[in-house]
N, CA, C and O atoms as a DFTB+ gen file, in Angstrom:
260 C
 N C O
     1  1     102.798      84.591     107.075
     2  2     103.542      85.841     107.020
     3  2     102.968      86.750     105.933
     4  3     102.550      87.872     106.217
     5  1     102.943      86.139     104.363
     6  2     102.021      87.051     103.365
     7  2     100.772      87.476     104.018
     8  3     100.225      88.417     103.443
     9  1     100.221      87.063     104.992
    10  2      98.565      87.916     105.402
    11  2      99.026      88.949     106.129
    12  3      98.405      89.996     105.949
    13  1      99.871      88.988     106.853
    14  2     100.763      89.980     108.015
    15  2     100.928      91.049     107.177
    16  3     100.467      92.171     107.388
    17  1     101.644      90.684     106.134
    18  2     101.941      91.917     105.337
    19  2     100.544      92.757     104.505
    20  3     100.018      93.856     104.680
    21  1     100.348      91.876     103.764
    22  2      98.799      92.467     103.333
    23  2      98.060      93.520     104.174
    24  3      97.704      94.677     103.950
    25  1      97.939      92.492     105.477
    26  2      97.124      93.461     106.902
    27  2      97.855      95.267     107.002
    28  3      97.391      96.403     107.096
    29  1      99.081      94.701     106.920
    30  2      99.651      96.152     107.231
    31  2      99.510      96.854     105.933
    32  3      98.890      97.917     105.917
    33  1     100.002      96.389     104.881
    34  2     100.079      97.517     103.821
    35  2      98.168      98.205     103.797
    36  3      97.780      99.324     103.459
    37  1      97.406      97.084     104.261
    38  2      96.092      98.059     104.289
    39  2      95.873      98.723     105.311
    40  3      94.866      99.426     105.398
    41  1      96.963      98.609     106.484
    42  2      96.669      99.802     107.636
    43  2      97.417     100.621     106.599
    44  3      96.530     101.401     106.255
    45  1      98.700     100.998     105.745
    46  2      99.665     102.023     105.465
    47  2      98.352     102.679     104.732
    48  3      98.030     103.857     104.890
    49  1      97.587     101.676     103.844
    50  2      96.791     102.660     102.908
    51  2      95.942     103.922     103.782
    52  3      95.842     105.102     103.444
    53  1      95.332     103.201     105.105
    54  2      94.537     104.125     105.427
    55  2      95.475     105.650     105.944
    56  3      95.227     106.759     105.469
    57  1      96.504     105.401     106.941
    58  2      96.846     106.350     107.102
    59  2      98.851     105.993     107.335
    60  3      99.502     105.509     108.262
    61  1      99.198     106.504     106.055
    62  2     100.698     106.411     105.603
    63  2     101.816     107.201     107.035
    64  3     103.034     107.195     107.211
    65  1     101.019     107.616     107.575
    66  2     102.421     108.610     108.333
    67  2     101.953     108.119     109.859
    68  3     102.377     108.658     110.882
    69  1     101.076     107.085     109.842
    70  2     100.795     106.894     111.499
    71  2     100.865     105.311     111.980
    72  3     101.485     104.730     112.871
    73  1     100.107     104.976     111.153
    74  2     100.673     103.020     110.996
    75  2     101.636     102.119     110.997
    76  3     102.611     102.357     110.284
    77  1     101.617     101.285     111.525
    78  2     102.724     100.365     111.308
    79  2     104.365     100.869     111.833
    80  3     105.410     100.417     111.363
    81  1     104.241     102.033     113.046
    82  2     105.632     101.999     112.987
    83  2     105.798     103.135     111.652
    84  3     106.966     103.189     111.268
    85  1     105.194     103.711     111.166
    86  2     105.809     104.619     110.188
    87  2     106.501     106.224     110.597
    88  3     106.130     107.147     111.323
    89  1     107.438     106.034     109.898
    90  2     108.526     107.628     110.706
    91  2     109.178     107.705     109.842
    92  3     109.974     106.852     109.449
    93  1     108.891     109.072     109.243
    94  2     109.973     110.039     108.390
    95  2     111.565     109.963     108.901
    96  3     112.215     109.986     109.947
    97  1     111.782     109.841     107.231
    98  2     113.492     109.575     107.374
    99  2     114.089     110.755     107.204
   100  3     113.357     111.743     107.153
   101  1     115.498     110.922     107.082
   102  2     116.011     111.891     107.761
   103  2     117.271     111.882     106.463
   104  3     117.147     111.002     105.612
   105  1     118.537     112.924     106.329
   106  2     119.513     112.972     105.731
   107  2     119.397     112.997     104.233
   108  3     118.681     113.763     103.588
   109  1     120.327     111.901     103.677
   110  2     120.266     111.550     102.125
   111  2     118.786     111.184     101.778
   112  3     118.319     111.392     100.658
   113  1     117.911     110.498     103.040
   114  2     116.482     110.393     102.389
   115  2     115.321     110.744     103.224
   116  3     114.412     110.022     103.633
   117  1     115.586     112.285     103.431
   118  2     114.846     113.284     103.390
   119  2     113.656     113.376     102.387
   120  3     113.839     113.216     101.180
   121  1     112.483     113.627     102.902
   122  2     111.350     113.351     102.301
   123  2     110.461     112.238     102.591
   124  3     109.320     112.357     103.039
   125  1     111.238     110.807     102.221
   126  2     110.584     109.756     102.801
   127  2     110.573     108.812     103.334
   128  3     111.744     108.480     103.150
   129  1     110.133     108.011     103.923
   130  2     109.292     107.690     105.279
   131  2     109.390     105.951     104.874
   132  3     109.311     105.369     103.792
   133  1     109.582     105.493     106.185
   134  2     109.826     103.938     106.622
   135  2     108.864     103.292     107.387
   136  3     108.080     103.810     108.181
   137  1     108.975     102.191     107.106
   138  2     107.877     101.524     108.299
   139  2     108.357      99.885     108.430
   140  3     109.310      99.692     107.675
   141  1     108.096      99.074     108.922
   142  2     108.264      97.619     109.595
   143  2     107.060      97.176     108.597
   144  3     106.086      97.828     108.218
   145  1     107.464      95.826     108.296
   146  2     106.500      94.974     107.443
   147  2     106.563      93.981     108.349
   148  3     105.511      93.822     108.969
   149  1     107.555      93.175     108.662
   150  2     107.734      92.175     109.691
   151  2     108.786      91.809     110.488
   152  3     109.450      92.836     110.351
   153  1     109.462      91.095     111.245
   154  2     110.383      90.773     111.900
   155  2     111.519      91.457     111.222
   156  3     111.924      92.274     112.050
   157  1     112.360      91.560     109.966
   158  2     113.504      92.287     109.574
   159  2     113.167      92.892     108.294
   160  3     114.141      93.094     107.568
   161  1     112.060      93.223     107.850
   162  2     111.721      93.649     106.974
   163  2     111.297      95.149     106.939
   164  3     110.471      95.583     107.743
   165  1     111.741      95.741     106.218
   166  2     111.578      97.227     106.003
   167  2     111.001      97.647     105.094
   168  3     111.265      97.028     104.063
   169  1     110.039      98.742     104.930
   170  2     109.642      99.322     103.483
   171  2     110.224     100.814     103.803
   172  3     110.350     101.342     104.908
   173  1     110.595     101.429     102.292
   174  2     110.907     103.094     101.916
   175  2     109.724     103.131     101.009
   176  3     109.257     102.468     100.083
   177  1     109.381     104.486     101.874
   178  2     108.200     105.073     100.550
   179  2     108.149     106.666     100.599
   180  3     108.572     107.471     101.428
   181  1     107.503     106.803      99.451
   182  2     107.329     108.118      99.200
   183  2     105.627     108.566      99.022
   184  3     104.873     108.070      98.185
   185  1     105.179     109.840     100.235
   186  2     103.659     109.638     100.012
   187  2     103.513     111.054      98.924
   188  3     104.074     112.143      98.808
   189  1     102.659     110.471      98.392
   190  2     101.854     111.684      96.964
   191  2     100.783     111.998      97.806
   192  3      99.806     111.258      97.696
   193  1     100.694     113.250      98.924
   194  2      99.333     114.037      98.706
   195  2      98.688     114.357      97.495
   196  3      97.568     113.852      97.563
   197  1      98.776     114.719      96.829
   198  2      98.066     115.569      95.394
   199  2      97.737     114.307      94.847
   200  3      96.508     114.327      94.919
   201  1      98.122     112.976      94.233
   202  2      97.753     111.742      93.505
   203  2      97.073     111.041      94.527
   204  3      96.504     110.016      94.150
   205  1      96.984     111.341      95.754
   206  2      96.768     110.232      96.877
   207  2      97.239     108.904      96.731
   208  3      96.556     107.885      96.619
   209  1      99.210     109.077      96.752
   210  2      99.640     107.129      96.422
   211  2     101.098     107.232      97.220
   212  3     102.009     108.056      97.305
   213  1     100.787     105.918      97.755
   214  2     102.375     105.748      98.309
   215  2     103.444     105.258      97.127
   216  3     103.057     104.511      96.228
   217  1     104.487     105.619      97.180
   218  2     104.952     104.924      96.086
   219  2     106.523     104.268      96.780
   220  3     107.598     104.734      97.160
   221  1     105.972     103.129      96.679
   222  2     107.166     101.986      97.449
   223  2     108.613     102.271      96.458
   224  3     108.774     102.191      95.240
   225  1     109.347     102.555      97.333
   226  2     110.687     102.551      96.831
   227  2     111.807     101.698      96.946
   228  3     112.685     101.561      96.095
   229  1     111.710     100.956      98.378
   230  2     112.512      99.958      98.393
   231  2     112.020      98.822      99.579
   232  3     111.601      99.288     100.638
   233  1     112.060      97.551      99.433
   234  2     112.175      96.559     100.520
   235  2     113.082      95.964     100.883
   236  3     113.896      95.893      99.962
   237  1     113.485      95.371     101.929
   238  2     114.529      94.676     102.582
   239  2     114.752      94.783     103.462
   240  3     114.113      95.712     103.956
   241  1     115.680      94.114     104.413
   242  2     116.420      94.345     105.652
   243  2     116.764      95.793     106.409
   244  3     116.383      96.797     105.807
   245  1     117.239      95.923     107.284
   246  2     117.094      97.130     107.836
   247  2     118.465      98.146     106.921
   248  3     118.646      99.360     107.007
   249  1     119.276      97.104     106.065
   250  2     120.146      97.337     105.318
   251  2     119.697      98.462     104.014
   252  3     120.365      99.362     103.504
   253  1     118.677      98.124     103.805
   254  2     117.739      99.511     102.413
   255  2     118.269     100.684     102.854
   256  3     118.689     101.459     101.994
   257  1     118.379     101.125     104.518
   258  2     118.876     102.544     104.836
   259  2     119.959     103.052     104.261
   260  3     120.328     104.193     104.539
């Protein structure tokens, strides 16, 4: 399962808004953007054009929403 994840977070690196299932969130977290890590696992992130960095905000269950 740790290589699964690895694999993906280096698809997120290449391209943050198209990989993995990634889709802008909506409401109270407006701005940024979700994606699937594995079976019930979720990441929140926030992408930095100008720094070029994702910056992980939260993991967990589909419950982080």
């Amino acid at each position: 399962m740790r290589k699964g994840i690895k694999d993906k977070l280096r698809q997120l690196k290449e391209n943050p808004r198209r990989e993995i299932g990634a889709h802008p969130l909506h409401g109270k977290l407006t701005g940024k953007w979700a994606c699937w890590l594995g079976s019930n696992i979720r990441m929140i992130y926030k992408i930095d054009d100008v720094q070029k960095e994702i910056i992980i905000e939260a993991i967990g269950s589909h419950k982080i929403y």
